[in-house]
N, C-alpha and C positions, 0 to 999 in steps of 0.2 A: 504494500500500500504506500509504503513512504519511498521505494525505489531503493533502499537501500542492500548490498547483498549481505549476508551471512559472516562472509570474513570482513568485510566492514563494519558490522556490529558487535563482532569480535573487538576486532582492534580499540574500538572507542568506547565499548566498555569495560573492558578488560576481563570478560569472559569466554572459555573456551568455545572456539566454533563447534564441535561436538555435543555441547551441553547447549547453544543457542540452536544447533538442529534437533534437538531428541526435544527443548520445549514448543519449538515450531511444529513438530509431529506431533507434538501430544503422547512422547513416550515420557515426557517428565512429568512428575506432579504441581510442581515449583523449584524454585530456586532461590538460593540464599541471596543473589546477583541480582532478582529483583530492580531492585531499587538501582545498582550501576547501568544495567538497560534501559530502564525508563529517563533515567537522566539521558542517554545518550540519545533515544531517540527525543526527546522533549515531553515526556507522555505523563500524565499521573500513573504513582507504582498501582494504585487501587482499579486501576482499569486494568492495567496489563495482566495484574493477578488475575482480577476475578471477571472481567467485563462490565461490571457496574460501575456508574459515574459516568462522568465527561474522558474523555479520551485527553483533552486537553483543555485546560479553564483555570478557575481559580487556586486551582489546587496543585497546576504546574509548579514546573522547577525555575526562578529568577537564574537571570545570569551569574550572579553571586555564586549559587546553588551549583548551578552547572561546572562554575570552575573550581570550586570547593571538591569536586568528587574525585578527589585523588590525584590533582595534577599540583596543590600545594603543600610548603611542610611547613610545617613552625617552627617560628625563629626562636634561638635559645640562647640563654645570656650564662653570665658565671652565677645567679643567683638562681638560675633555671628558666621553667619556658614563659615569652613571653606572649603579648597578645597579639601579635605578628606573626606575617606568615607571608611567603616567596615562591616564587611559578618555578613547577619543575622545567629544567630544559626540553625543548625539542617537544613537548606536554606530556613528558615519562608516567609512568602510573608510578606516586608514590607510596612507599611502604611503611609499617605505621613504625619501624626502626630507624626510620629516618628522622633528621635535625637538621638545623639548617643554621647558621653560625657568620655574624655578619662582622668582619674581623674590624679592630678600630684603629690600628696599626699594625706596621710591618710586622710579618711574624718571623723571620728571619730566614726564613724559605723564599726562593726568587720565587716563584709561582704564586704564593700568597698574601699578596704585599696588601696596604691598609683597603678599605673597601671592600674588598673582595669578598664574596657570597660563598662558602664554604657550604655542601651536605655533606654529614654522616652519614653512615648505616651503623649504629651500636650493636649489630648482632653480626657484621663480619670478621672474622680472627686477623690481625696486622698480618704482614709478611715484610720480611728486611725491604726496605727503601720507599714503604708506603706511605704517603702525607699521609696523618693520622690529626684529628684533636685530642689534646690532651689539657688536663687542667693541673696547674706546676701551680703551686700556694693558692693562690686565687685568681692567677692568672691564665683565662683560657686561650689555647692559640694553634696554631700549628705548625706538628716537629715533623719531621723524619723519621719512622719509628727502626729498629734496630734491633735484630735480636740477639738474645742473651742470654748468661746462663741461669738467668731466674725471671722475671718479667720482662726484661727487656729495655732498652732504652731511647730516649728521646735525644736527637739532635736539629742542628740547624744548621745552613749551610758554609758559614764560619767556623773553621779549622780551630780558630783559635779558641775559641768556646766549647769547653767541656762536656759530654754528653752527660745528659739528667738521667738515672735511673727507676724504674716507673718504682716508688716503693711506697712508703705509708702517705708520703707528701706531696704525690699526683696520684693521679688517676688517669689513664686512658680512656676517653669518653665514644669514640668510633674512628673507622676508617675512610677521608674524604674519596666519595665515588663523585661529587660532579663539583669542580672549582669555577667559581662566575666571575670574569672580574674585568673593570674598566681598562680596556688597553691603551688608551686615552694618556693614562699617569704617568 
């Protein structure tokens, strides 16, 4: 009805094509994904579930609503998360392990410099030479991570400055998978 195909409603809701044809057939009963189809195509979820209601009216999804459906993460500060929140690249589906970290100076990584829009994933394992966040006293930023014979450690990319080791007085907070930054500077 709306023209659109199957691996396009995939894509845009971030449900598998296999689970968006078994409820087109009518081999499913429902779905948990609900509600990311209906945003994708503009529908109310209460129609698409059940047929009842407006297919589309008051009880649509706002723009707001639409971009809200996993394409932003919330920004997080060193006292934790704030009431802000930042567009994933390219409009990635984001995962609810992700953080998004808006640096306010240089962090001593050429890649990361002030400005720059940092994501986590708090549920990826480092590996040697990965930008990581980490939080060293109270200051959160990004190192270098490094591994080692016990947590590991934090660098940057001055020689002369001694690598931190992650122990009672940081923490590792994630691994940066998308860096955003003004090339401008």
């Amino acid at each position: 009805m709306m023209g659109i195909t199957q691996g396009a409603l995939a894509k845009a809701s971030g449900v598998s094509q296999p689970t968006i044809w078994r409820l087109t057939k009518g081999e499913a009963e429902g779905s948990r994904k609900l509600v990311d189809i209906a945003r994708a195509l503009d529908i109310n979820v209460e129609w698409l579930a059940s047929g009842e209601g407006e297919m589309r009216g008051a009880n649509g999804l706002t723009a707001i609503d639409k971009v809200k459906s996993g394409t932003t993460v919330a920004v997080w500060g060193p006292d934790g998360k704030t009431s802000e929140a930042v567009s994933t690249p390219n409009g990635a589906k984001a995962k609810k392990t992700w953080r998004a970290y808006i640096l306010d100076r240089n962090s001593g990584c050429a890649e990361a410099t002030a400005g720059s829009i940092v994501i986590v994933d708090t549920d990826v394992p480092p590996e040697s030479g990965d930008l990581v966040m980490a939080q060293v006293n109270s200051r959160v930023s990004v190192y270098r991570y490094l591994e080692g014979p016990s947590n590991g450690f934090l660098t940057v990319d001055d020689p002369r400055l001694p690598a931190v080791e992650l122990s009672e007085g940081s923490a590792l907070i994630g691994v940066a998978i998308f860096l955003i930054r003004d090339l401008r500077r």
